[in-house]
KESENU-753042 format. One line per field, with one value per residue (C-alpha): residue number from 1; x, y, z; residue in one letter. Coordinates in Angstrom, 1 decimal, m for minus. Layout:
BEGIN
num	NUM  ...
east	X  ...
north	Y  ...
up	Z  ...
residu	A  ...
//
This chain:
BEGIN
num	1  2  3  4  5  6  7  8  9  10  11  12  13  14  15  16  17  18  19  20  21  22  23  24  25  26  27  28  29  30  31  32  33  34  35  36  37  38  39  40  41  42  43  44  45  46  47  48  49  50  51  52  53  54  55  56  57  58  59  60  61  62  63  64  65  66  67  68  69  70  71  72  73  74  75  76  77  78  79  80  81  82  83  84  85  86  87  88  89  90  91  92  93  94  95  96  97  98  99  100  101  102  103  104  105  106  107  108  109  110  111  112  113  114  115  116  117  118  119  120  121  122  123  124  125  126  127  128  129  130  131  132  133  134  135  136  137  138  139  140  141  142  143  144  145  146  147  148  149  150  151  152  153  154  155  156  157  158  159  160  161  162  163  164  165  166  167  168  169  170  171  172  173  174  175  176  177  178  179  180  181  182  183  184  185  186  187  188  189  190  191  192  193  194  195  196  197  198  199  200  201  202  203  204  205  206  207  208  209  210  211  212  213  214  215  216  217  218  219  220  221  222  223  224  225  226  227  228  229  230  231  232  233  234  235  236  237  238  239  240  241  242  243  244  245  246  247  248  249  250  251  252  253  254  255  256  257  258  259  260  261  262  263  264  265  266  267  268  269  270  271  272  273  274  275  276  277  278  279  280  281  282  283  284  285  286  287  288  289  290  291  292  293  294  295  296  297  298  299  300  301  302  303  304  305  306  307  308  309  310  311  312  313  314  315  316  317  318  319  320  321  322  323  324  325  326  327  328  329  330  331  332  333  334  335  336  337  338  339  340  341  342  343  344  345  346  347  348  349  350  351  352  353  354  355  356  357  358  359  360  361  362  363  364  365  366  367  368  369  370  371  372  373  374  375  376  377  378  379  380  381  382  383  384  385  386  387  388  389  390  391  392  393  394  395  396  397  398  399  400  401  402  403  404  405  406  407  408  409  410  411  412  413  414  415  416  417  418  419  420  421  422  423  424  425  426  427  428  429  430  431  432  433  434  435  436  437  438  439  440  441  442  443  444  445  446  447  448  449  450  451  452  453  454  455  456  457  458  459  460  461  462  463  464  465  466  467  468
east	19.2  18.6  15.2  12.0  10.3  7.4  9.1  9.5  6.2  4.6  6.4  4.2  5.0  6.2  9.1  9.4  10.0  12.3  14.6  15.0  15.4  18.9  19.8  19.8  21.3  24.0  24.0  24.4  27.3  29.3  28.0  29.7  32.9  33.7  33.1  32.2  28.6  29.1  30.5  27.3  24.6  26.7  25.9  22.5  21.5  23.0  21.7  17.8  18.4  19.3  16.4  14.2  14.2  15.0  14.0  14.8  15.6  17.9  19.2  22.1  23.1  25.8  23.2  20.3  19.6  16.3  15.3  12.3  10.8  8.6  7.7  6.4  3.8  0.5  m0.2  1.8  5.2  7.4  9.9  12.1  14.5  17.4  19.1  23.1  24.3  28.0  30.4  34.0  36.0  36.1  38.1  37.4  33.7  34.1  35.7  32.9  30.3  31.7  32.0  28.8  27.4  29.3  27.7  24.1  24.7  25.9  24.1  20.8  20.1  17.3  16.1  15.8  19.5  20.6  18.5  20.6  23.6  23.5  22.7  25.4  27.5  26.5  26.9  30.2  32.7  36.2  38.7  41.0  40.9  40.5  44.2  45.3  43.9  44.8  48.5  48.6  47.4  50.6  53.0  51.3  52.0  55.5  56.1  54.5  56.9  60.2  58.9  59.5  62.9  62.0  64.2  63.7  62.4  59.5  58.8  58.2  56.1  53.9  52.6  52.0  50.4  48.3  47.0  46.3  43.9  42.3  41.3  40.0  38.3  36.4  35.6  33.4  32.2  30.7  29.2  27.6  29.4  29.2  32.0  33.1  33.7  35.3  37.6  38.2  39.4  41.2  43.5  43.4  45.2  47.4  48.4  48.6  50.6  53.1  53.7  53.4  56.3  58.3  57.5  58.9  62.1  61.1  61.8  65.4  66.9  66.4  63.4  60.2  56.9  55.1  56.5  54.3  51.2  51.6  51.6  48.7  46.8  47.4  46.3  43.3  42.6  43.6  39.8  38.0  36.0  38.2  38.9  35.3  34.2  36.1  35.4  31.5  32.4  34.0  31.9  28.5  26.8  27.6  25.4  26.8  30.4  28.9  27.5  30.8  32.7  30.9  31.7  35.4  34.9  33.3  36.0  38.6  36.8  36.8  40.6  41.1  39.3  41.3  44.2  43.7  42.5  46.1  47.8  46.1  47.1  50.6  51.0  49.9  52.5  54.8  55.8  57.1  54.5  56.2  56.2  59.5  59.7  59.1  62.0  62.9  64.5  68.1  69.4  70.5  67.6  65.7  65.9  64.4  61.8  60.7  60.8  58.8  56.1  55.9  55.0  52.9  50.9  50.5  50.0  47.1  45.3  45.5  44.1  40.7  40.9  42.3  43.1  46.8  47.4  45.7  48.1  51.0  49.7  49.2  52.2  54.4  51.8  52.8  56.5  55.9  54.1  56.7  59.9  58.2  57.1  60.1  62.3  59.7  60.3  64.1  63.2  61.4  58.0  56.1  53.4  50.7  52.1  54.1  51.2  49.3  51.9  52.9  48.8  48.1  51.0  49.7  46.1  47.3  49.7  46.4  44.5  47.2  47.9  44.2  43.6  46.2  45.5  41.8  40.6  39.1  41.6  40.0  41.7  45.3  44.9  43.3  46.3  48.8  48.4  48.0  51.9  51.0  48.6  49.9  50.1  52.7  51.1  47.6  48.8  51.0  47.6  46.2  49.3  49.5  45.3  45.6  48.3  46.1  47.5  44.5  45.1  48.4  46.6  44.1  46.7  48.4  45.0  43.9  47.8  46.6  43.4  45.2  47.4  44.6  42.3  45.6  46.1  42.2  42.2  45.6  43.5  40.9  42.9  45.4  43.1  41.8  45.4  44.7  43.1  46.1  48.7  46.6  46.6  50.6  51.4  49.6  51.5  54.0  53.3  52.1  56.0  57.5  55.6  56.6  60.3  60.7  63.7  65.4  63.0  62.9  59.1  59.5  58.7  55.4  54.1  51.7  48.1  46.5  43.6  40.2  39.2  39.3  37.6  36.8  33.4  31.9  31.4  35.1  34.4  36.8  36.1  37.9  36.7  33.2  30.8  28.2  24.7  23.3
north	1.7  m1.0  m0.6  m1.9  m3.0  m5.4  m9.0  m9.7  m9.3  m6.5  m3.8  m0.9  1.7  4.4  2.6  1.0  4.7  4.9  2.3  2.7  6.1  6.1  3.2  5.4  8.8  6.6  5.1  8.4  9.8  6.3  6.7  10.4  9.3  7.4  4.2  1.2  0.6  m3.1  m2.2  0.8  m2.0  m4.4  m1.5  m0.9  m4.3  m5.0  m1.8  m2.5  m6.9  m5.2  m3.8  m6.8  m5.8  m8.8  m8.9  m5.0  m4.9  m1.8  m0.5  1.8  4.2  6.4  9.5  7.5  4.9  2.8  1.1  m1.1  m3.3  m6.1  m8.4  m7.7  m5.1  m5.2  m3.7  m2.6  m2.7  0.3  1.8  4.7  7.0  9.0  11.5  11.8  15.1  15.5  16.8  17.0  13.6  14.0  10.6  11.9  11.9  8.8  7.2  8.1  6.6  3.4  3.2  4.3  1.5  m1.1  0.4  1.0  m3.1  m4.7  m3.0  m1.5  1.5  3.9  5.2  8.8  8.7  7.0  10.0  12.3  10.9  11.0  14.8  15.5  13.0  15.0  18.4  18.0  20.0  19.4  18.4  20.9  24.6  24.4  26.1  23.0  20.9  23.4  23.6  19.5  19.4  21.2  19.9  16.5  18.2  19.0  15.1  14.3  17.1  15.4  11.9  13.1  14.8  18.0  20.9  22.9  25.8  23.8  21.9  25.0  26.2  23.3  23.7  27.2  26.8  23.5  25.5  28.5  26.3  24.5  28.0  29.3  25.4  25.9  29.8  28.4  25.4  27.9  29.9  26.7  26.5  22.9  20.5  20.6  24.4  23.9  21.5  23.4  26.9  24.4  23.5  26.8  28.1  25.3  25.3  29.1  30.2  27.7  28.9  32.3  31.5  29.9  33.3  35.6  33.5  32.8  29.0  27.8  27.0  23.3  23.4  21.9  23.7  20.3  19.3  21.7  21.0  17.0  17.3  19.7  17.2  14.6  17.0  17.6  13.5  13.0  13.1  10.9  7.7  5.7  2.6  2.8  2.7  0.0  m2.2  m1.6  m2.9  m5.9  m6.7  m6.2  m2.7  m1.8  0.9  3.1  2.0  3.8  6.4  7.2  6.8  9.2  11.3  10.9  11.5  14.7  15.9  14.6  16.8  20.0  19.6  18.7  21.8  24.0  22.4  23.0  26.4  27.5  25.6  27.5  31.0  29.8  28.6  31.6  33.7  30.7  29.2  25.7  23.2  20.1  17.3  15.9  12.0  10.0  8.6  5.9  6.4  5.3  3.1  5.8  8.2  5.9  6.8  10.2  8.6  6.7  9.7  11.7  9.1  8.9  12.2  12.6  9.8  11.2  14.7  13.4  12.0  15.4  17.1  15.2  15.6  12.4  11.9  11.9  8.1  7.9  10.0  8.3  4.8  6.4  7.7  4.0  2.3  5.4  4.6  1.3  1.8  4.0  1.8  m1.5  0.9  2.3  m1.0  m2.2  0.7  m0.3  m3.7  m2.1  m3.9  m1.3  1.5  m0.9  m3.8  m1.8  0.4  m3.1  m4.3  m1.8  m1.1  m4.7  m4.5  m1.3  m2.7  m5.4  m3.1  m0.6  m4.1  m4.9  m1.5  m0.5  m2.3  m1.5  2.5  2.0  3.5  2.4  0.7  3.0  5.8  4.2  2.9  5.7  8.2  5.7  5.3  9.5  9.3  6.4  8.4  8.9  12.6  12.8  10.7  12.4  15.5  14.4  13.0  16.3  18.2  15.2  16.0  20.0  19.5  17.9  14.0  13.0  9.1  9.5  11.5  9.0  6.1  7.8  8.6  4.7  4.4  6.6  5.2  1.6  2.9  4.2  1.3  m1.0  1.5  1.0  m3.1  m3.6  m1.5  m4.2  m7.0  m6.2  m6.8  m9.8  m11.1  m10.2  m13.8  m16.0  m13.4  m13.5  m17.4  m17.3  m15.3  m16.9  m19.8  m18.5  m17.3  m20.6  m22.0  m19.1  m20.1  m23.8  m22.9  m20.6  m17.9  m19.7  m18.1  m14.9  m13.7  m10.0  m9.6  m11.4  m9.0  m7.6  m7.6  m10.5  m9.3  m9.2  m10.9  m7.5  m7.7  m4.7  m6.5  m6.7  m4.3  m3.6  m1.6  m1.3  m2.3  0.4  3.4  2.8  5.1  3.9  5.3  7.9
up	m50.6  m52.8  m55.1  m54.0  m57.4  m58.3  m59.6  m63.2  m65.2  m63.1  m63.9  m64.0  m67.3  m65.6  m63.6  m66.6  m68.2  m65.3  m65.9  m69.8  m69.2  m66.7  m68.9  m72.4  m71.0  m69.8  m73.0  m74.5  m72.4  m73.3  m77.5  m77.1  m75.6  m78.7  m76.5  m78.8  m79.8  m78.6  m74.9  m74.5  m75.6  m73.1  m70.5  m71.2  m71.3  m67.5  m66.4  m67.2  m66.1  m63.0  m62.1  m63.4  m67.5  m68.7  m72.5  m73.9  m77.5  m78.5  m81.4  m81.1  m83.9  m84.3  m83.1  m81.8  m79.2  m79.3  m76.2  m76.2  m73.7  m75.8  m72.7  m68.8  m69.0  m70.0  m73.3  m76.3  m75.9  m74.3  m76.5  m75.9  m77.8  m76.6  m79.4  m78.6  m79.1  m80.0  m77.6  m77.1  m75.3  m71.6  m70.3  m66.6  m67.3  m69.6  m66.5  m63.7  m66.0  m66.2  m62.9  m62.0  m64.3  m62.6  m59.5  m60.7  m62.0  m58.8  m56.3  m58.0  m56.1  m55.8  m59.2  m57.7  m56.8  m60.1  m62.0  m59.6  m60.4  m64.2  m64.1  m61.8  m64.7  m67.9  m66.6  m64.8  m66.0  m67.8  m64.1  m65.3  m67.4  m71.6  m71.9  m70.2  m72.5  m76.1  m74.5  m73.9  m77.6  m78.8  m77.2  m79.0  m82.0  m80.9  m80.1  m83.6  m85.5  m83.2  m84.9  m88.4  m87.4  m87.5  m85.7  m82.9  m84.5  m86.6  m83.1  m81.5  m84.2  m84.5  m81.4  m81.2  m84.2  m83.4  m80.1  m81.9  m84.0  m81.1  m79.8  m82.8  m83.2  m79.7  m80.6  m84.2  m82.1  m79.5  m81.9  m83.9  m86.8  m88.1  m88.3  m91.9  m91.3  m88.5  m89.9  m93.5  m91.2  m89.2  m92.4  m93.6  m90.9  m90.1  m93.6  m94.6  m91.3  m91.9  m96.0  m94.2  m92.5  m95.3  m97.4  m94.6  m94.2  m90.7  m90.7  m90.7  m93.7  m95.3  m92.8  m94.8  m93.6  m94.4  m90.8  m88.8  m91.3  m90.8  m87.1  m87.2  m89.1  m87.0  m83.9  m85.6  m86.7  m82.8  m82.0  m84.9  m83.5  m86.3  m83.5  m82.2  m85.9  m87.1  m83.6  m84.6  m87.9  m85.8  m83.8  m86.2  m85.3  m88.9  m89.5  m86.4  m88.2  m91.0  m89.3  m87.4  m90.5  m92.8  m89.5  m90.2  m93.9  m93.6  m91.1  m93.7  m96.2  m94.2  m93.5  m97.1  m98.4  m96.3  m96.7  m100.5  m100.5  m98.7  m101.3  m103.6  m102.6  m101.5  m105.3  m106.6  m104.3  m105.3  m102.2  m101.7  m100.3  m100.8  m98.8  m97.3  m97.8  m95.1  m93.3  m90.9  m87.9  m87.6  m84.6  m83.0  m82.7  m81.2  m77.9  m78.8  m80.4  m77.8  m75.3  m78.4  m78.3  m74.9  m74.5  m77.5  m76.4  m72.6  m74.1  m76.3  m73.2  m71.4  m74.3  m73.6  m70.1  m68.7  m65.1  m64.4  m63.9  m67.2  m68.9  m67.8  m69.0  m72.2  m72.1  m71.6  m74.5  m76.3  m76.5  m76.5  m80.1  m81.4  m80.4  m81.9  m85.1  m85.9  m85.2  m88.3  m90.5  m90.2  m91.1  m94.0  m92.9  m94.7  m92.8  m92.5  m91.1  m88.6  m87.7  m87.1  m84.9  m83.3  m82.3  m81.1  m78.8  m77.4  m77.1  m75.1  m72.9  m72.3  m71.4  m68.7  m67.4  m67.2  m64.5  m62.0  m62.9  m62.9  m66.3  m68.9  m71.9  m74.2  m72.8  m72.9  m76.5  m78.1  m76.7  m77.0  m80.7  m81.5  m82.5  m85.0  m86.8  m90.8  m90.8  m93.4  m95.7  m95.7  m96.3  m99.3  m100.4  m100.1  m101.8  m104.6  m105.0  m105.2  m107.7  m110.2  m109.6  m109.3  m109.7  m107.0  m105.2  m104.3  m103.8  m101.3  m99.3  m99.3  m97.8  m95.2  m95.0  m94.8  m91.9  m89.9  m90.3  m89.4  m86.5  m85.2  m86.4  m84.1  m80.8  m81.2  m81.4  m78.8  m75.8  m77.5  m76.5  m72.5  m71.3  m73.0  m71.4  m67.7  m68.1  m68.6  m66.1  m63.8  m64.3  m64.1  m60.6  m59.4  m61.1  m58.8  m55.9  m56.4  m57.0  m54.0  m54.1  m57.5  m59.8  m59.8  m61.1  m60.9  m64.7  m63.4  m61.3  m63.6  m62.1  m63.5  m66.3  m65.9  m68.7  m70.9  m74.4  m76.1  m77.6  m74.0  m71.2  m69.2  m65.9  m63.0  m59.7  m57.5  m55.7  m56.0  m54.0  m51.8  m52.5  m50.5
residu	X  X  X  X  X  X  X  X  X  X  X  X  X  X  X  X  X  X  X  X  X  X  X  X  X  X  X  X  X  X  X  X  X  X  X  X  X  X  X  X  X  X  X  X  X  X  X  X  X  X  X  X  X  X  X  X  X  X  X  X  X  X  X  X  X  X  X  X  X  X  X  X  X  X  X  X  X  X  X  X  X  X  X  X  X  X  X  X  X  X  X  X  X  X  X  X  X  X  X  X  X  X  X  X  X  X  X  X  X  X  X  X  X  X  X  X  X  X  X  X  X  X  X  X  X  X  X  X  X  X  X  X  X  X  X  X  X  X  X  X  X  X  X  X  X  X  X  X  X  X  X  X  X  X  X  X  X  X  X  X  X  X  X  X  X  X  X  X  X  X  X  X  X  X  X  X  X  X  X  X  X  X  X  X  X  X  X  X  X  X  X  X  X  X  X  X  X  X  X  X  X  X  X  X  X  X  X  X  X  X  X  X  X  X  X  X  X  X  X  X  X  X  X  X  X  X  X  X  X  X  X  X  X  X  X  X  X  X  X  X  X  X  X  X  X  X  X  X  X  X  X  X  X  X  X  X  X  X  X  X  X  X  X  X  X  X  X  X  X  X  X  X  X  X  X  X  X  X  X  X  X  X  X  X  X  X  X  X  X  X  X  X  X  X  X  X  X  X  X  X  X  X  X  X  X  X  X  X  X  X  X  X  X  X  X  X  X  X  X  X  X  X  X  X  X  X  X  X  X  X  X  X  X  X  X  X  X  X  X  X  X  X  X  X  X  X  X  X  X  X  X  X  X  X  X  X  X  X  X  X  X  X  X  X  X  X  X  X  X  X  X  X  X  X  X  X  X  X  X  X  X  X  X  X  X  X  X  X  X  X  X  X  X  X  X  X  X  X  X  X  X  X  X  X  X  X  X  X  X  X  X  X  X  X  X  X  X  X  X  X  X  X  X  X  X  X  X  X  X  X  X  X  X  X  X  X  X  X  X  X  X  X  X  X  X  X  X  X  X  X  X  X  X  X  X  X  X  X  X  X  X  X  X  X  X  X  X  X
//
């Protein structure tokens, strides 16, 4: 039942408390999804004008949300703080909040059930078992190893490897270890089983171990906020894009030490760790790397626990991005610009598509571009770096760094795209109502877009359940 609640300007302080209170945990359980800053203040904001808030002032950070409530009750103004723990991406649970915000916004329902509702929200648990999610993860890494051109042997090892190191990830997590630890044994092993290998004569001849290290990397970059940082930076919350980026540098560090430290003793026992150069796909591989993407790009959305329909989505942006990169590596239009390119078109595809599987875009784009991410190129950073090449080195990480932030810049933009695209087709569906059977709209039937635009609040509309 609807809430029964004084008009504006005599609220009393502890509904008040109430209100900003449902509006910052869900705050916080959007902030820890990696959803942008600019789409959780969007949610806050409609959350308290529902129930009669009109005037809050918040402050988001990439830890902290400030709520404050200068106008409508008597006395100093009310201000509350919510601290956002960290916690690994859920896209099920990401899912059921935005809808339950869309809800809680249309329909404003009692606060006791709202309360309810968020605590049964933030200690849901994972729709499907963790080995589900640390085998999705390397097959990713397999899909990422096939994108390279590496053989069936290194395939298979990459993603033994890659879930071996989830499993040891979630072990140190569990037992509190921070995140730059967690990262540095991450790279460690990843890099250290796979010269292991090389030193046994276990992988095939002419196979190059940095194969199963890149796409290790790249499973372990999979998770990084790097499009929600950059869309803060868009969009003008930068000091959470800071926050979340020093985030990203730390875990770059962590992976970087480790990485180094397994060069180290590989050196010293002399084994090769160089890097293979990068190559672009000929004409006829294509098809593979199309299915490759694909499937690293649905496989990367299991691994964070999206529903199925999500997965598949992912999966079609997913080789979507990799035929339209690749084409451009062929045309020799350089990493960035392909990566760019190749991410706008799959921001706009997770903008379309979003709607007619009823998830959030964030969940397509973020999976779809996984097979994008420059593994190769940060770990020849790394190796260039350990070697003493100090100047190289560092080139080759701003590449990477250029890659990823074209990756992120072409998510944002993409949707962006969504309203000219929606007003298109709709004309064209008016032309193929006018026309009758001699145009033939099929390509048309796309849903029409609901106006999607990563800097304000996206929600779907489906499935919604009533309140008790």
């Amino acid at each position: 039942m609807p809430e029964h609640s004084p008009p504006d300007g005599t609220h009393d302080r502890d509904y008040v408390h109430r209100v900003l209170d449902a509006a910052l945990r869900v705050g916080s359980l959007l902030l820890s999804s990696n959803s942008g800053t600019a789409d959780v203040a969007a949610t806050m904001s409609a959350i308290t004008g529902a129930y009669g808030l009109r005037h809050t002032q918040l402050d988001v950070t990439a830890t902290t949300i400030i709520l404050s409530v200068p106008r409508g009750v008597e006395g100093a103004p009310l201000t509350a703080m919510w601290h956002v723990r960290g916690r690994s991406l859920d896209y099920t649970r990401l899912h059921a909040v935005l809808d339950f915000a869309q809800q809680v916004a249309d329909e404003r329902p009692d606060l006791d059930w709202v309360h309810e509702r968020i605590d049964e929200l933030d200690s849901a648990p994972p729709p499907y078992n963790t080995w589900v999610s640390t085998v999705a993860l390397g097959v990713m890494a397999a899909s990422f190893s096939v994108l390279l051109g590496a053989g069936l042997v290194v395939v298979v090892i990459a993603a033994v490897t890659t879930s071996m190191i989830d499993r040891i990830g979630r072990f140190l997590a569990g037992r509190g270890l921070p995140l730059l630890f967690q990262q540095a044994v991450a790279g460690l092993v990843a890099t250290g089983v796979t010269l292991s290998l090389d030193a046994v004569g276990k992988l095939p001849e002419g196979a190059n171990p940095s194969l199963v290290v890149a796409a290790n990397i790249v499973a372990l970059m999979s998770g990084m906020a790097i499009v929600s940082s950059v869309q803060d930076s868009i969009t003008g919350y930068y000091l959470t894009s800071v926050g979340r980026i020093m985030e990203i540098l730390l875990s770059m560090v962590g992976i970087f030490v480790g990485v180094g430290a397994a060069l180290r003793i590989g050196d010293a026992l002399h084994i090769d760790a160089s890097v293979s150069p990068e190559s672009v796909a000929g004409w006829l591989s294509v098809p593979v790397m199309v299915a490759a993407g694909a499937v690293g790009a649905a496989a990367a959305a299991v691994s964070s626990y999206a529903p199925a329909r999500a997965a598949g989505a992912a999966g079609a942006a997913g080789s979507l991005g990799a035929l339209i990169y690749f084409g451009m590596m062929h045309l020799h239009a350089g990493n960035v610009a392909s990566s760019f390119v190749a991410a706008t078109a799959i921001g706009l595809a997770g903008a379309v598509v979003a709607h007619r599987f009823s998830v959030p875009p964030l969940v397509i784009v973020m999976s779809g571009i996984v097979p994008l991410v420059p593994g190769v190129t940060t770990y020849r950073g790394f190796v260039t770096l350990v070697d003493g090449h100090s100047a190289q080195g560092l080139g080759t990480l701003v590449v990477a760094a250029g890659t990823a932030v074209a990756l992120a810049a072409g998510v944002v933009f993409g949707p962006l795209l969504a309203p000219v695209t929606r007003r298109e087709i709709r004309q064209m569906r008016r032309l193929g109502a006018e026309l009758g059977p001699r145009f033939d709209s099929r390509w048309s039937r796309v849903p029409t877009l609901a106006g999607i635009d990563l800097r304000r609040r996206h929600f779907t509309h489906h499935h919604r359940r009533r309140p008790r």
